[in-house]
N, C-alpha and C positions, 0 to 999 in steps of 0.2 A: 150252284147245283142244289138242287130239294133232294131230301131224302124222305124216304115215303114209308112206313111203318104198317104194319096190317096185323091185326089183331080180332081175331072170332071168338066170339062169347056164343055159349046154347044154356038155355034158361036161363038168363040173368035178366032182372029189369033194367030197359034202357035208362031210366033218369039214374038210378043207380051207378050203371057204368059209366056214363058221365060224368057225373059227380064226383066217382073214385080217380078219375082220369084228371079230372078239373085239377083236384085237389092235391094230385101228383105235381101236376104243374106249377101249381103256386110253390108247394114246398121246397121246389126247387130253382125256383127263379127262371120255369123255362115259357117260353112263348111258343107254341107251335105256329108254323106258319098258314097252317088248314088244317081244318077238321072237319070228317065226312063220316056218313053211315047208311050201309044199306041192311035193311033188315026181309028184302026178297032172299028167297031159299033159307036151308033152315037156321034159325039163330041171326043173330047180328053183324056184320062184317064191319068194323072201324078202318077208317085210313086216315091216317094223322100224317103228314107233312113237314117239313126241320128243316132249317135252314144250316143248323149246325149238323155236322155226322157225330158225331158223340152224343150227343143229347137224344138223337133218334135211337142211338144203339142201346143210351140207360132205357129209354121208354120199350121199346123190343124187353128187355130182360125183367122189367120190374113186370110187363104184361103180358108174356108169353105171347110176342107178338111176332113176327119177322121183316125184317127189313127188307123192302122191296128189290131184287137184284140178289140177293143172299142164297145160298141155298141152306137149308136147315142146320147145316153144322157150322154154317158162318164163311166159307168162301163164296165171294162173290163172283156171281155168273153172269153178268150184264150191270155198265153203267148207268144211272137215271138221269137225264138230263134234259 
């Protein structure tokens, strides 16, 4: 199973937000399994990818992101598979 993390940034610089993202991950010894970005409509949209479900849920919280299937308060409405 992937688990898919989505995180929207408005005015940041992309190399920045990567960067901060990168660096997360090193610090932590995690690998994500994909990294995407669209930055059609406003600001930036990230989808990051985990192969572990822990590891997507610290990236959701250190980024103010949501995990895909989640609903904002954290139960899940739909499996990703």
């Amino acid at each position: 199973m992937v688990y898919t993390v989505e995180v929207r940034r408005l005015g940041y610089d992309l190399a920045s937000v990567i960067a901060e993202m990168r660096a997360w991950f090193g610090y932590h010894g995690i690998r994500e399994a994909a990294f995407g970005y669209s930055s059609s409509g406003p600001g930036i949209a990230f989808r990051i990818s985990f192969i572990v479900e822990t590891e997507a849920q610290a990236f959701a919280r250190a980024f103010g992101g949501r995990l895909n299937g989640e609903h904002p308060h954290g139960t899940a409405l739909w499996a990703i598979g």
